[in-house]
C-alpha positions in Angstrom: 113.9 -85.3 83.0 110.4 -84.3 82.3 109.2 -80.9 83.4 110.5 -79.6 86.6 111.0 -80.3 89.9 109.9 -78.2 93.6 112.6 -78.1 96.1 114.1 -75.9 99.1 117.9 -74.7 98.9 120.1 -73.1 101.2 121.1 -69.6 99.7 123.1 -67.9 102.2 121.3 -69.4 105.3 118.1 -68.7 103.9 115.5 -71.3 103.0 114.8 -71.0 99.4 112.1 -72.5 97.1 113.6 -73.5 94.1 113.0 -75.6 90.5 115.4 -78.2 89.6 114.7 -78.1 85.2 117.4 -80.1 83.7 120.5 -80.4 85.9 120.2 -76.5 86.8 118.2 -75.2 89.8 116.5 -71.4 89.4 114.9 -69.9 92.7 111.0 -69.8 92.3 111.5 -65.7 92.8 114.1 -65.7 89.6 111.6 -67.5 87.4 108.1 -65.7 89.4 109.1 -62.1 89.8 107.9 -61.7 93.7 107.3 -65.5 94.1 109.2 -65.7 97.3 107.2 -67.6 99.8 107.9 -71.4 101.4 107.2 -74.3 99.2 104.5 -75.4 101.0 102.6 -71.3 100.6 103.1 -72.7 97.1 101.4 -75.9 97.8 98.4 -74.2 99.2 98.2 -72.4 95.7 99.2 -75.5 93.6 97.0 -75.3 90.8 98.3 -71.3 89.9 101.8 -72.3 91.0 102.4 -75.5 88.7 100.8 -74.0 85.9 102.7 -70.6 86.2 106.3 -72.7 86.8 105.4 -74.6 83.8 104.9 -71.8 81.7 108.4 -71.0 82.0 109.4 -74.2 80.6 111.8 -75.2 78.9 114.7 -74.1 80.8 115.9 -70.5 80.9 118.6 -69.3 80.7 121.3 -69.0 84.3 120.6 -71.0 87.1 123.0 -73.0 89.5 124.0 -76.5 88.7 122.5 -78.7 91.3 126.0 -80.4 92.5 126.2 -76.7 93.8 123.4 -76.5 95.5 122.7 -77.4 99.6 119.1 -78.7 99.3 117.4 -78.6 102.3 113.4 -80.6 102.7 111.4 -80.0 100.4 108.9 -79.3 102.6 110.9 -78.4 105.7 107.4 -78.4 108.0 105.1 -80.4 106.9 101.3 -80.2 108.1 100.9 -83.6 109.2 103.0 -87.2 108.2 100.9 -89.9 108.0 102.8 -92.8 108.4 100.7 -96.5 106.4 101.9 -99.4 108.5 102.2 -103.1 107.3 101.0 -101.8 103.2 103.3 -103.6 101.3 102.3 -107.6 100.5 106.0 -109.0 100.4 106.8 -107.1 103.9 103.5 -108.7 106.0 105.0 -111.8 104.3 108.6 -111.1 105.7 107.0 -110.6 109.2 104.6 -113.2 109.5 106.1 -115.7 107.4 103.3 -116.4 104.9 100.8 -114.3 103.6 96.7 -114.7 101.6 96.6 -112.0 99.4 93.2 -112.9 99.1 92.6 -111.7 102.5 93.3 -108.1 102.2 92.4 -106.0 105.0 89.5 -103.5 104.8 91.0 -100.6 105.0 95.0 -98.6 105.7 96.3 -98.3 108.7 98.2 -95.2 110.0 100.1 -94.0 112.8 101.1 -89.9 112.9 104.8 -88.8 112.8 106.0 -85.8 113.7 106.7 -82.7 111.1 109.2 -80.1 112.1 111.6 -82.8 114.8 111.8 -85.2 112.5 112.2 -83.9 109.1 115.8 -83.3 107.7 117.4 -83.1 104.2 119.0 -85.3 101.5 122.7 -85.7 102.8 121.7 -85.2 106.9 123.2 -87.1 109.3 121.5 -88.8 111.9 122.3 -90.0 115.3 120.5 -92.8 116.8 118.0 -91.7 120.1 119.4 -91.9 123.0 118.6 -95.7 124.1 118.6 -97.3 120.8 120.8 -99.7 119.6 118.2 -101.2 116.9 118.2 -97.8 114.2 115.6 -99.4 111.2 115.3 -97.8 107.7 112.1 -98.2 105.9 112.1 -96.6 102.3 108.7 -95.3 101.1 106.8 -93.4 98.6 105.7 -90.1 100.2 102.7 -88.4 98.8 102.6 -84.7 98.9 99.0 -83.5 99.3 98.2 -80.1 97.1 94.5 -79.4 97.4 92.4 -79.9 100.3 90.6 -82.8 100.6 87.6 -84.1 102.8 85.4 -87.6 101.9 86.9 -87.7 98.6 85.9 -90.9 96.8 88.9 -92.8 95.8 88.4 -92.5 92.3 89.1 -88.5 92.5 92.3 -89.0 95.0 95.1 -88.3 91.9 93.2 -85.1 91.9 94.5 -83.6 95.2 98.1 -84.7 94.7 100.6 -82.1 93.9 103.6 -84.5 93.7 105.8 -87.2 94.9 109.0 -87.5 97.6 110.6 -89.9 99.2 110.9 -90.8 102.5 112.9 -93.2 104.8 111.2 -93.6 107.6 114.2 -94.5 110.4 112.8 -96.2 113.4 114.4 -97.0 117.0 112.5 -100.9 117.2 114.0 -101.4 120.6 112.0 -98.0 121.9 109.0 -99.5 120.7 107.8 -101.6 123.5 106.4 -100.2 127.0 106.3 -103.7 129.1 105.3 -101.5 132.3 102.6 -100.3 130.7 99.0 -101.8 130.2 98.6 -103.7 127.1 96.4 -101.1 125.4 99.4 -99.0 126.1 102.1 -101.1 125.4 103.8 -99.4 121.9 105.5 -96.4 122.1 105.1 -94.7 118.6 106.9 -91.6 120.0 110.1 -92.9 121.1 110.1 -95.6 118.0 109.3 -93.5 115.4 109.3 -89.5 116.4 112.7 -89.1 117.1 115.6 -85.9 115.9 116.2 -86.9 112.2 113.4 -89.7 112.1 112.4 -88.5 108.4 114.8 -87.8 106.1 112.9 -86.8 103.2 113.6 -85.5 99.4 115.4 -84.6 97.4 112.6 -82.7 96.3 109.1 -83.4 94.8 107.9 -84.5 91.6 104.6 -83.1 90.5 102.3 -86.1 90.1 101.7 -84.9 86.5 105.6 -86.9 85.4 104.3 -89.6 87.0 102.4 -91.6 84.8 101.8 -94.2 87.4 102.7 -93.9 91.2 101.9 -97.7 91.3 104.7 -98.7 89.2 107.8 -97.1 90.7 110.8 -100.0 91.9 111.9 -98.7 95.0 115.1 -99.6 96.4 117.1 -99.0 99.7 120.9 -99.4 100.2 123.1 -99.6 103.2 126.8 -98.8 102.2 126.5 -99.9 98.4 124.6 -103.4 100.2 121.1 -103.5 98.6 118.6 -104.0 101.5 115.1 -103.3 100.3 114.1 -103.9 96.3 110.7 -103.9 95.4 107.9 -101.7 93.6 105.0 -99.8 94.5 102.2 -102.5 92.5 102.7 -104.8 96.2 100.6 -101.8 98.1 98.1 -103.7 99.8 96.3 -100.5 100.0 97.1 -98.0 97.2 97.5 -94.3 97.2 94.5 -93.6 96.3 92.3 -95.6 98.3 94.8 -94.4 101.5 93.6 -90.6 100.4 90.2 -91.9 100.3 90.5 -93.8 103.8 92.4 -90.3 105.5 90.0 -87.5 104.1 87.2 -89.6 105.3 89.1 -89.2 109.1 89.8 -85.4 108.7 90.4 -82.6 106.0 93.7 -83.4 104.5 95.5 -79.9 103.9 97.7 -79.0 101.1 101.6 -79.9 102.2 100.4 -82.7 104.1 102.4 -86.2 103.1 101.6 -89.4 103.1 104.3 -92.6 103.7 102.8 -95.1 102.1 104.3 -98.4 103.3 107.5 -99.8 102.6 108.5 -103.1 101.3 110.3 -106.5 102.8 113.6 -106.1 103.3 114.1 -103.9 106.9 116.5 -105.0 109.2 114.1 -105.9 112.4 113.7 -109.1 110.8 117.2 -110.3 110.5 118.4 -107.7 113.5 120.2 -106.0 111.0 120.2 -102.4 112.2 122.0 -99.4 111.0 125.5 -98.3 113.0 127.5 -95.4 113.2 129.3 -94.2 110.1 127.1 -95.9 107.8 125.2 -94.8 104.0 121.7 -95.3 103.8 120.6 -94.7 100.0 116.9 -94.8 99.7 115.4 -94.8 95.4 112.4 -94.7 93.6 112.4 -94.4 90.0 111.6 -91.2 88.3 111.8 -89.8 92.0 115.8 -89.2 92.7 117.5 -90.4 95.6 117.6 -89.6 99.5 121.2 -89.9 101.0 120.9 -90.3 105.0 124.8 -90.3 107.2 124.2 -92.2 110.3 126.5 -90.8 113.3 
């Protein structure tokens, strides 16, 4: 493992930032003397708080060895998840059955999903909403946002990125519809996608600078061992940076702010092949960790 990695641990009931350097994990406070707020107070300082974690490097001495830690979400409230729909080429293909990649469209497309509700941690357990019988998974590259950001040109998006997470981004397709409602109306992105549980997300995050390239990252999902989702991050119809550019150019994207940025073919709405009580999901992206999810 290169460098470090930000996370949020459990010690004693008390949400803790922490570095994961090697296989140990040492609190931010051990490391920082009086470095005790949230990971996303660090966020908000990024620049000073990657360069003074680095400067620790490498490991120290003590620590706890991560198969003894209870990580919680990285970032356990988020400022704002910004959800790209439809941004992966081989998934427009699996939905409309053929695709022109020389017909890209103009710009991303988001929907908003909700922060604190939704949010849990590598190894939660989710139920399914009350009324849904078709639970989707959707693994996807999150982009952590470190440095505020408003009409920033595409080529200076790597800039405001602190790091890299994953996300699965569980949806309830049968809440999706409204029928009663006019057509304007007619998808509910609250019930399908803003649900208890709705965002597993972790393990922890990856500061962009051990990424050498975000756009080359195979990302994987899993249902009980069953490989579901396999693909990499070159099919983005619409990269990560040119979704920074498109979002800052909306509003002033904060630090702790996260991006999905699509996922790949391979869901189960497709084949009706939803998640059901006592199953695995394992969601993977390389370089990144994994994200565990219990359905109940």
């Amino acid at each position: 493992m290169n460098g470090y990695r930000l996370l949020t641990m459990d010690v004693d009931g008390v949400p803790t930032p922490g570095v994961l350097i090697g296989d140990r994990v040492h609190a931010v406070g051990d490391l920082l003397p009086g470095c005790r707020q949230p990971v996303i107070d660090l966020l908000r300082d990024w620049d000073r708080t990657h360069e003074a974690i680095k400067s620790v490097l490498p490991a120290p001495l003590g620590g706890v060895p991560l198969a003894d830690v209870r990580l919680l979400a990285p970032i356990l409230h988020p400022g704002a998840i910004f959800c790209a729909g439809a941004n992966y080429w081989d998934h427009v293909e699996e939905m409309e059955g053929s695709v022109d990649r020389t017909r890209r469209p103009r710009d991303p497309w988001f929907f908003v999903k909700t922060s604190a509700h939704s949010v849990v941690e590598d190894q939660a357990t989710v139920s399914r909403p009350r009324g849904s019988e078709a639970l989707d998974y959707e693994v996807e590259l999150g982009v952590v946002i470190g440095r505020e950001a408003r009409d920033i040109p595409t080529q200076d998006a790597l800039g405001v990125i602190a790091g890299y997470t994953i996300i699965n981004d569980l949806s309830a397709r049968d809440l999706m519809s409204r029928p009663d409602r006019v057509p304007a109306m007619a998808y509910d992105w609250v019930g399908q996608k803003c649900f208890d549980g709705a965002a597993p997300l972790g393990p922890w995050i990856t500061p962009a600078e051990y990424v050498p390239d975000c756009h080359d990252l195979a990302i994987r999902l899993s249902v009980n061992g069953t490989v579901k989702q396999d693909s990499t991050t070159a099919n983005l119809i619409h990269d990560v940076y040119e979704q920074i550019a498109w979002l800052s150019h909306q509003l002033t994207l904060r630090p702790g702010d996260v991006i999905a940025t699509g996922t790949p073919a391979g869901v189960g709405m497709p084949r009706q092949d939803y998640l059901q009580s006592g199953d695995v999901v394992l969601a993977e992206i390389s370089g990144l960790g994994s994200l565990t999810t219990h359905i109940a």
